[in-house]
N, C-alpha and C positions, 0 to 999 in steps of 0.2 A: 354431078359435079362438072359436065361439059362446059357450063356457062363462066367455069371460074378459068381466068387467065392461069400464065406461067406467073406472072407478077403475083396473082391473088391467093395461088398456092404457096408461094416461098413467103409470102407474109402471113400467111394461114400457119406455117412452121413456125415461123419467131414469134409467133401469139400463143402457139399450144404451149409449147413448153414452162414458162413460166406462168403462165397462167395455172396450170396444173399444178405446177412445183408449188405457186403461190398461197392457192385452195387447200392444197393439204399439208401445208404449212402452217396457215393458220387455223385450221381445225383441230391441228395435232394441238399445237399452243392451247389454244382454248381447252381442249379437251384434258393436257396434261395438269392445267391450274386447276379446273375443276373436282379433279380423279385426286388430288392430293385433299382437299377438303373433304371429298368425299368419303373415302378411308377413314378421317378422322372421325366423321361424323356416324360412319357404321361401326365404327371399334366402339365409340362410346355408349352406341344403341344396345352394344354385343351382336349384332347378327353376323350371319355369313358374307364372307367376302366377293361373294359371286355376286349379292346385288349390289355391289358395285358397277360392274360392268353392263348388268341389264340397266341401271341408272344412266351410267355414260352414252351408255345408246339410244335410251328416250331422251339426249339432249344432244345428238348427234345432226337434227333438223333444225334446230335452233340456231346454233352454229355455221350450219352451213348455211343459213337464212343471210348471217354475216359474212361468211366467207367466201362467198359468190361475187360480192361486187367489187370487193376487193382485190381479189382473183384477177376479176374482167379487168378492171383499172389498171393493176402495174403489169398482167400479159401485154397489152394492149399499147400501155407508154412505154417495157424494155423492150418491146417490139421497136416500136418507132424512133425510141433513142440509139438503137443500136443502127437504125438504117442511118442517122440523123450524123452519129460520131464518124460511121465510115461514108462519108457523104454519099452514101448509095440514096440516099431521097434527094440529092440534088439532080441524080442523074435521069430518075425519075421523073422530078421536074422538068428536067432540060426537056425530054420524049412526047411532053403536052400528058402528063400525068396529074392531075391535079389531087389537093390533100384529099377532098370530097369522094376522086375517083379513089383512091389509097384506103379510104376508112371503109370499103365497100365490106371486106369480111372480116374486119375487125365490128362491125353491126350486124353482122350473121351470128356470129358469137353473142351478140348483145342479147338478140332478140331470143334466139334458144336459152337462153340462161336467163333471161327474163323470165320468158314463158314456165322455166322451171321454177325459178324463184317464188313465184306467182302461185303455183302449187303447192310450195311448201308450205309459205307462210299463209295460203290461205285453206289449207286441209290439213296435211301430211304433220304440221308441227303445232297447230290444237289437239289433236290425239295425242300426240308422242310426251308434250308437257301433261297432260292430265297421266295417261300411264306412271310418268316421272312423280306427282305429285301421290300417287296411289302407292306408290312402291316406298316414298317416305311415309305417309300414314302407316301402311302393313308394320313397317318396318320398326315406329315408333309404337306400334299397338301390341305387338309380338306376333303375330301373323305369320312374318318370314321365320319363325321360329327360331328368333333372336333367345340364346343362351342365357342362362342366369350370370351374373357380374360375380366372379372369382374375388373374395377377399370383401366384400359390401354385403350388408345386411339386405338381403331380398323379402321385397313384401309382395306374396304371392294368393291376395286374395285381401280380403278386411283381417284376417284371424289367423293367419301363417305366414312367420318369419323364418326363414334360409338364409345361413352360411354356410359357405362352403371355402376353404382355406385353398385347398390345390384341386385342377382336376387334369388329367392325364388322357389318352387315345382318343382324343376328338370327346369330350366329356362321359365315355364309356367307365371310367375311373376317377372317383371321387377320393376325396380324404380329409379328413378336417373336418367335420361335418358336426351344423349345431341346428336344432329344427324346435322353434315354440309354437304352441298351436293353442288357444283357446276358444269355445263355444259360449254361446251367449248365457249359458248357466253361470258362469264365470268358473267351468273346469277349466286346467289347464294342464299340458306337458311341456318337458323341457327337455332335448334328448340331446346327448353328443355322441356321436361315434366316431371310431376309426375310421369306416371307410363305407361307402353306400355309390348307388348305380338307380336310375331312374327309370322306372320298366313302362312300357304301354300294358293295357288292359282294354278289354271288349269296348268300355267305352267312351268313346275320344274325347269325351268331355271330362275323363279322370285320367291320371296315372298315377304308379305307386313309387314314393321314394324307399326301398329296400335298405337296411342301416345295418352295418356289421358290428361287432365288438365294440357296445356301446353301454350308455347309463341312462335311464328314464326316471326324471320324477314330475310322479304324478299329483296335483293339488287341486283341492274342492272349495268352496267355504265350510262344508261339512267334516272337512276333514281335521283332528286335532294336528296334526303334521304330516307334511308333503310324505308319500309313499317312494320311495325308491327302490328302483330293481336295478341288477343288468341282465343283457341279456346278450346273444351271440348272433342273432337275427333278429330283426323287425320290421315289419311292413308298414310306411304312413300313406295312407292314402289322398292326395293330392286334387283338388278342384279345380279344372284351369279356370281362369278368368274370363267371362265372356265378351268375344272380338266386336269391338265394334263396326257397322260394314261404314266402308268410304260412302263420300258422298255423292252422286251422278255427273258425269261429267257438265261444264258450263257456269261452274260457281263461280271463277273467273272471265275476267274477258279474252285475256290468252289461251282459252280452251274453246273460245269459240270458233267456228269457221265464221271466212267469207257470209253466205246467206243466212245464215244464225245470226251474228251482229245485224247484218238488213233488217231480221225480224226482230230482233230486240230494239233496236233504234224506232223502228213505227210501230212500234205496240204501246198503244195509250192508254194501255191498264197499267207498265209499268213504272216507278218511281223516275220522274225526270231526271234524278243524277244517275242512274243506271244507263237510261239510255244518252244521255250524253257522254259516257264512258265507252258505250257499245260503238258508237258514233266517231268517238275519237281515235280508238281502237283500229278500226276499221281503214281511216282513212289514212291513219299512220302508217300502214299495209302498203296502203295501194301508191304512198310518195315514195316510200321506199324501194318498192317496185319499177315503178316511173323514174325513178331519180338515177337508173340502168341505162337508158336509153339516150342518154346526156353524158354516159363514162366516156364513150370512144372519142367526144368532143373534147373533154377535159384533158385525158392522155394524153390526146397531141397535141393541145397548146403546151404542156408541161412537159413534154418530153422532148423537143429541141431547142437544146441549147444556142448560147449566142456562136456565133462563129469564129474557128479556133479554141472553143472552149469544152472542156468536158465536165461539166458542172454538173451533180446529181440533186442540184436545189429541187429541181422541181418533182423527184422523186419522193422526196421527205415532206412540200409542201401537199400533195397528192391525197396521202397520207392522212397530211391534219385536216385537209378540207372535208373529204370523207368524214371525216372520226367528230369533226368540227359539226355538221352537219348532220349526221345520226344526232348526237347528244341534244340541238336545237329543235329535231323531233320529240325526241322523250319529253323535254321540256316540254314541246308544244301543247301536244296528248297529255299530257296532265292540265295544263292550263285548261284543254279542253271538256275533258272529264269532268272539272270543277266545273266548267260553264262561266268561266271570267271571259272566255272568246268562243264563238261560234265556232265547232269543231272542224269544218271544212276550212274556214278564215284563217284558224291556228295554225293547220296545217300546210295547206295550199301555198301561203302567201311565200313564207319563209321556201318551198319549192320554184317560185315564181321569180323569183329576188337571185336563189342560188342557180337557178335555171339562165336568165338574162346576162349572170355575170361569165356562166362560161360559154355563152353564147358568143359575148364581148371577146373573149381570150382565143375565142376560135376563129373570131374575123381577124383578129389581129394579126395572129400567125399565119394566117390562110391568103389574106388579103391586101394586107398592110405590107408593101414593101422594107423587107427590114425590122420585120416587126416583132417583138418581141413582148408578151404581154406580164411577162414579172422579170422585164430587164432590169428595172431601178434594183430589186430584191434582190439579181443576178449581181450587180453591179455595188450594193451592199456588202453582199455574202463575199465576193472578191476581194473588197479593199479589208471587211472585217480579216478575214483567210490569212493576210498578206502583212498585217498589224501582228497578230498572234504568233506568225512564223517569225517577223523581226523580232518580237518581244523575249521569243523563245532562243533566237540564236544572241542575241544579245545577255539573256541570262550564262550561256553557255561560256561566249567570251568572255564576260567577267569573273565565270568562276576557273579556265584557263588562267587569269593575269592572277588571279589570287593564288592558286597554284604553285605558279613561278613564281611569285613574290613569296611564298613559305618554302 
């Protein structure tokens, strides 16, 4: 770190911070909306609540796929707006500093969080969503040894219906219990008991539902009427249902890597709309990526304001360009997939387009003396500001005179 100035250290500090704060702010966010569905959707399965959190961690790469450039972007601009308010980047200026020389480690930053980016989304987050998509199959198949649903007729095979009214110590203790079972002879039983507990046996492909103080009838078509006992114990012996295995990773194109898409995109054994999908896929990666290298430019045109002003418009505009911009991908990538636009064309152009305009906003501020590249928007957002505060203080004084007047 010889090479980095005292200038390129203290602005090395006012990028870490928020950028850090920023990253795991928005990961938490994402992570907290998804952990509330997720719950919902493991309660209703019945499984345990731990795969929950193996789930939120096979989607912890994904996230952070998004939460990286966003990060870099408002580290990068409260960086610059804070030197910008306390006019420390005037003084900067005044020293023969220029912007270009200023954004030197704020693209230090760029470029390692690229380079990380770059391995997420093109390894580390194909594995982690196929995991994620395995751990909902188990989970929907019984696998995770998702429990029977307390209170719902359970259908545990073609020929064995379970209820069970309450069950108590981690489902060690049952009660309520109704159990029908018929064979293809068209025997059948119908048993209720007080209370039953579900044992293992040698083998893993059975267990035994054990029934306390209960009543069985039994019926044949050979029989002039159903048989009834009760009895004080009974043993039913239970078939699990055989699991079906997941399927291998790659069935989508989100589970592929980088050079797996390469290969699926030029293998001309496959279906054309696959590999235009692989294709689209692919390249949606790699603007995403690329579209990093272009933040530290965006930040500081949006992050100094006009002079004498403390406007955080271009804070909030940052924001929607970003969010504006991801969304005109996904568009894209589909368009592409279908094959209405050549996948590189779809994706590219729209990079190329939002590429030139913050190149525009960077000469501006950089270049342009006085220049200001979303002043008119600044100059908007003011007069808008300044309407709504009269409008508000004139509500106030009217209902003062009305006041006085009762």
């Amino acid at each position: 770190m010889k090479f980095l100035t005292a200038t390129d250290r203290y602005i090395a500090r006012l990028v870490t911070l928020p950028l850090v704060g920023t990253l795991v702010i928005a990961a938490m966010l994402l992570l907290l909306d998804k952990m509330l569905r997720l719950f919902d959707f493991v309660a209703a399965e019945g499984g345990p609540v731990s795969v929950v959190w193996r789930m939120l961690a096979n989607l912890i790469p994904e996230y952070m796929s998004l939460g990286i450039p966003i990060g870099l972007l408002l580290g990068i601009l409260l960086a610059f707006r804070k030197l910008a308010t306390t006019s420390e980047i005037d003084i900067f200026r005044a020293v023969g500093q220029s912007y270009w020389r200023l954004l030197r480690v704020p693209y230090l930053f760029a470029i390692g969080l690229a380079m990380v980016n770059f391995a997420i989304v093109g390894w580390v987050q194909p594995t982690s969503r196929y995991l994620y998509e395995e751990l909902r199959f188990d989970l929907r198949s019984g696998a995770l040894g998702a429990s029977i649903k307390v209170g719902e007729f359970n259908n545990l095979g073609d020929n064995l219906t379970v209820r069970i009214e309450e069950s108590r110590n981690q489902g060690n203790d049952l009660s309520g219990l109704f159990v029908f079972a018929e064979n293809k002879k068209g025997q059948s039983i119908s048993v209720t008991a007080e209370k039953g507990q579900f044992l293992r046996t040698d083998d893993p492909d059975t267990i035994i539902l054990r029934l306390t103080n209960g009543t069985l009838v039994h019926d044949a078509p050979n029989y002039r009427s159903a048989r009834v006992l009760s009895f004080s114990s009974h043993d039913v012996p239970i078939d699990l249902p055989q699991i079906e295995q997941f399927r291998g990773r790659g069935g989508k194109d989100r589970e592929y890597t980088l050079n797996e898409l390469v290969n699926v995109g030029n293998d001309a054994g496959r279906p054309k709309a696959e590999r235009n999908a692989a294709w689209a896929n692919f390249h949606f990666r790699m603007v995403e990526v690329a579209m990093m290298f272009l933040l530290p430019l965006l930040a500081l045109a949006l992050a100094i304001p006009p002079k004498r002003s403390t406007s955080a418009l271009g804070v909030f505009l940052s924001i929607v360009m970003v969010v504006t911009y991801h969304k005109i991908n996904e568009y894209a990538e589909s368009m592409g997939a279908l094959g209405s636009v050549h996948p590189a064309i779809a994706l590219w152009v729209p990079f190329l387009l939002f590429a030139a305009l913050i190149v525009w906003m960077y000469h501006v501020i950089a270049h342009v003396p006085g220049g200001q590249p979303i002043g008119a928007l600044e100059v908007f957002a003011a007069k808008a500001g300044k309407s709504i505060k009269k409008l508000f203080r004139f509500g106030r004084r009217k209902s003062r005179l009305l006041a006085q007047e009762g």
